[in-house]
N, CA and C of each residue as an Amber inpcrd file, in Angstrom:
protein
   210
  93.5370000  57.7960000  32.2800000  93.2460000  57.7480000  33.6920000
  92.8400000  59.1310000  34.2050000  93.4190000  60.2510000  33.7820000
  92.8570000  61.6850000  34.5750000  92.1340000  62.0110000  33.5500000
  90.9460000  61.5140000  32.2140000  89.9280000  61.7900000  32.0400000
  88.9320000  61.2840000  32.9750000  89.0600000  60.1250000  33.2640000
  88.4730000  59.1970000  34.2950000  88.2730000  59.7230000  35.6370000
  89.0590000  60.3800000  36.1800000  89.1120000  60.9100000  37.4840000
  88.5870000  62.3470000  37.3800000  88.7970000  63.0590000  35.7670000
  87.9410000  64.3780000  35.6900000  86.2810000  64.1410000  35.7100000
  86.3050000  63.0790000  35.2060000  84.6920000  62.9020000  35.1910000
  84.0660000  61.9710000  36.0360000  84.8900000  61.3200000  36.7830000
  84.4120000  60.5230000  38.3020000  83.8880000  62.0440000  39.1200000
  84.9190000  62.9760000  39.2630000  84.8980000  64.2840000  40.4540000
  83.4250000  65.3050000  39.5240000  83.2460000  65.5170000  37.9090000
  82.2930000  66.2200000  37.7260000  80.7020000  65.5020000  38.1480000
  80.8950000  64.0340000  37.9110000  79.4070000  63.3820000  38.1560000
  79.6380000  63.8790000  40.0580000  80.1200000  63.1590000  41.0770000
  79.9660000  63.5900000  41.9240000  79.6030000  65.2270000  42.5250000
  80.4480000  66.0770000  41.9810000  79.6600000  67.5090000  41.7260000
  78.3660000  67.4960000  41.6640000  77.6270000  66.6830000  40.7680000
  76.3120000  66.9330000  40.7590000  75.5580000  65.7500000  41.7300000
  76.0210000  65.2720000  42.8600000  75.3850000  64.6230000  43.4390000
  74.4520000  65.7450000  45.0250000  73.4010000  65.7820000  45.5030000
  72.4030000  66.1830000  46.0750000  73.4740000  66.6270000  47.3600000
  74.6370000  65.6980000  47.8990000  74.6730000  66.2620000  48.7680000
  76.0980000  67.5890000  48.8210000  75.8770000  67.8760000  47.5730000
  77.7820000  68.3270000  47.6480000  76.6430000  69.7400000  46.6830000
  76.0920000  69.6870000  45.3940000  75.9700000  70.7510000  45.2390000
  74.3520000  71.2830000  44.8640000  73.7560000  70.8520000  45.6450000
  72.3220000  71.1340000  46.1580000  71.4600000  71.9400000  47.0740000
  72.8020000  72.5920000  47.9630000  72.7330000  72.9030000  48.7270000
  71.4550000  74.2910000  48.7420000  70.7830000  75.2580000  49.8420000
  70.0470000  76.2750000  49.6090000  70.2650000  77.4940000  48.6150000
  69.5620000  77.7430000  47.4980000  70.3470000  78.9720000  46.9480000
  71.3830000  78.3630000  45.7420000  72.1480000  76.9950000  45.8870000
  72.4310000  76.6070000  44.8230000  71.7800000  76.7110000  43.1210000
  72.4480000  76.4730000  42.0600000  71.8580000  76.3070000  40.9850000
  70.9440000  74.9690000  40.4070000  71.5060000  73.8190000  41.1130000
  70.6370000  72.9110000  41.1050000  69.3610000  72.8810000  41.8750000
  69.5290000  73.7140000  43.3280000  68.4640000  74.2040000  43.6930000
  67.4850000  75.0930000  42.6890000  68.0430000  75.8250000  42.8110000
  66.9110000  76.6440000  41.8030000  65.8630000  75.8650000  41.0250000
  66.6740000  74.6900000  40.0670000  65.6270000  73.3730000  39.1940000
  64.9440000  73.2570000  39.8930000  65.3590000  71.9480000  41.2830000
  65.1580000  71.3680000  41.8270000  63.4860000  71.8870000  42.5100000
  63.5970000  72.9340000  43.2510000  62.5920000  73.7120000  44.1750000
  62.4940000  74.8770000  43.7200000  62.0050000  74.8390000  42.5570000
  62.0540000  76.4360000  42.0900000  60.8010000  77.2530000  42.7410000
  59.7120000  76.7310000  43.4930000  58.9360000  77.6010000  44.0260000
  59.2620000  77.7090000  45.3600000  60.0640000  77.0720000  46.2020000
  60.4390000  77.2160000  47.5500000  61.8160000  78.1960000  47.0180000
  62.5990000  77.9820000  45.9550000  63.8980000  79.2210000  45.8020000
  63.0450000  80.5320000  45.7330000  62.1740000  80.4460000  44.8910000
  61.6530000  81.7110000  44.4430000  61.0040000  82.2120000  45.3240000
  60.0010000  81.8180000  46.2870000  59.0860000  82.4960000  47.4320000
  59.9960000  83.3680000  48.3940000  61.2930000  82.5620000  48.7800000
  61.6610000  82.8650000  49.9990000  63.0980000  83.8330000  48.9680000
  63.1250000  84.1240000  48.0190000  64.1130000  84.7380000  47.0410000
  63.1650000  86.4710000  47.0790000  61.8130000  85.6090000  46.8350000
  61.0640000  87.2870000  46.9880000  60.7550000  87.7290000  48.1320000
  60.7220000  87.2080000  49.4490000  60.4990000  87.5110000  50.3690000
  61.5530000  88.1270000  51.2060000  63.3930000  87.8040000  51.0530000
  64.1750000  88.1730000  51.1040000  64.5600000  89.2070000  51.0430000
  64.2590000  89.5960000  49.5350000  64.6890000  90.8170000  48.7290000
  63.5400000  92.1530000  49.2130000  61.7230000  91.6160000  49.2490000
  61.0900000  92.4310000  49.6530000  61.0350000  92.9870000  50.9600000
  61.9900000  92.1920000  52.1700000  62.5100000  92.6330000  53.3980000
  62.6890000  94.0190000  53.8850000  63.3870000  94.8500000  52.7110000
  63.9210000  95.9610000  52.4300000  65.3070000  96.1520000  53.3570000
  66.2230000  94.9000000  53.9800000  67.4980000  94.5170000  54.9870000
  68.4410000  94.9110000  53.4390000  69.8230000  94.8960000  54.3220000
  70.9050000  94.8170000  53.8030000  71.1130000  93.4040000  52.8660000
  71.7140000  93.4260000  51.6710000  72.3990000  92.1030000  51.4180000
  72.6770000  91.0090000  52.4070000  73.3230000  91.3620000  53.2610000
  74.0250000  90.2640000  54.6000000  72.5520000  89.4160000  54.9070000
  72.3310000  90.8510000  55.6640000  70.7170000  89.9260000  56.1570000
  69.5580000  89.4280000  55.4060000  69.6380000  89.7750000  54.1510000
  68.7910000  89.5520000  53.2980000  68.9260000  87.6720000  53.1010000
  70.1810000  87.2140000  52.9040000  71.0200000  85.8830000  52.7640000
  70.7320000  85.1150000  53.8680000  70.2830000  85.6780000  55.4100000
  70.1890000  85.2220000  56.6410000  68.6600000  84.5610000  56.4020000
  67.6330000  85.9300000  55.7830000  66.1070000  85.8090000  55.8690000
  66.0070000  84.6450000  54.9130000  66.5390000  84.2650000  53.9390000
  66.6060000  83.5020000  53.0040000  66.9030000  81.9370000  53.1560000
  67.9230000  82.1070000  54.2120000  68.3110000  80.8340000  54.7950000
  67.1650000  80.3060000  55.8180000  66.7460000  80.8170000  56.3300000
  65.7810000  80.6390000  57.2850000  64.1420000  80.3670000  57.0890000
  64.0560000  81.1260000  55.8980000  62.9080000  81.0430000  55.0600000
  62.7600000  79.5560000  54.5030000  63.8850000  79.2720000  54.0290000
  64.1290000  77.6830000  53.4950000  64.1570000  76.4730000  54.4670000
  64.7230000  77.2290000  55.7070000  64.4740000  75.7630000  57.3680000
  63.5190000  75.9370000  57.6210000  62.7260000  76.7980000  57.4790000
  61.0040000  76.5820000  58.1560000  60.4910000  75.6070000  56.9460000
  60.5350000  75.9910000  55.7570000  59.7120000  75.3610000  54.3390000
  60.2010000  74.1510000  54.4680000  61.3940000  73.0260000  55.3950000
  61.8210000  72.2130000  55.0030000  61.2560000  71.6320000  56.3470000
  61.2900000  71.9810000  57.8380000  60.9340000  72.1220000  58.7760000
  59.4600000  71.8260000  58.5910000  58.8740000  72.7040000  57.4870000
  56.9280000  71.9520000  57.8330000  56.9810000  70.8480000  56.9480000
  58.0340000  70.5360000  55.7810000  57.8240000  69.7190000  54.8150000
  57.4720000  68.1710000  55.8730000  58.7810000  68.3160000  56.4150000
  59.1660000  67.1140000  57.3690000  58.0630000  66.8060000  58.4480000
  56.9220000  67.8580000  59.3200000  56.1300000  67.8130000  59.6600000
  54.6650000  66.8750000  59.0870000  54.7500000  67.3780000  57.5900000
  53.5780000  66.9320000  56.8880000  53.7250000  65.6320000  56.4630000
């Protein structure tokens, strides 16, 4: 029974809405040219870490923001 429940909780882990999130590792697969654009655009900012994570987040609501547009 708690193999069952270890591997009920790992498949859910990999479900879209729990670990998919922006910046995730399944992200990365998933959208690797929307991680990567707004990953280089971040970093080429020349901001702090903090804000670098902010430009990044935001970079990804516009790209998702025109997706939903188109």
């Amino acid at each position: 029974m708690r193999k069952l429940l270890g591997f009920i909780i790992f498949l859910v882990s990999f479900s879209t809405s729990v670990a998919a999130d922006y910046g995730g590792w399944i992200d990365m697969i998933k959208n690797y040219d929307e991680h990567k654009y707004c990953g280089d655009y971040a970093r080429n900012s020349g901001e702090d870490d903090w804000k670098q994570t902010d430009i990044y987040f935001d970079c990804r609501e516009n790209l998702d923001r025109q997706k939903l547009r188109n």
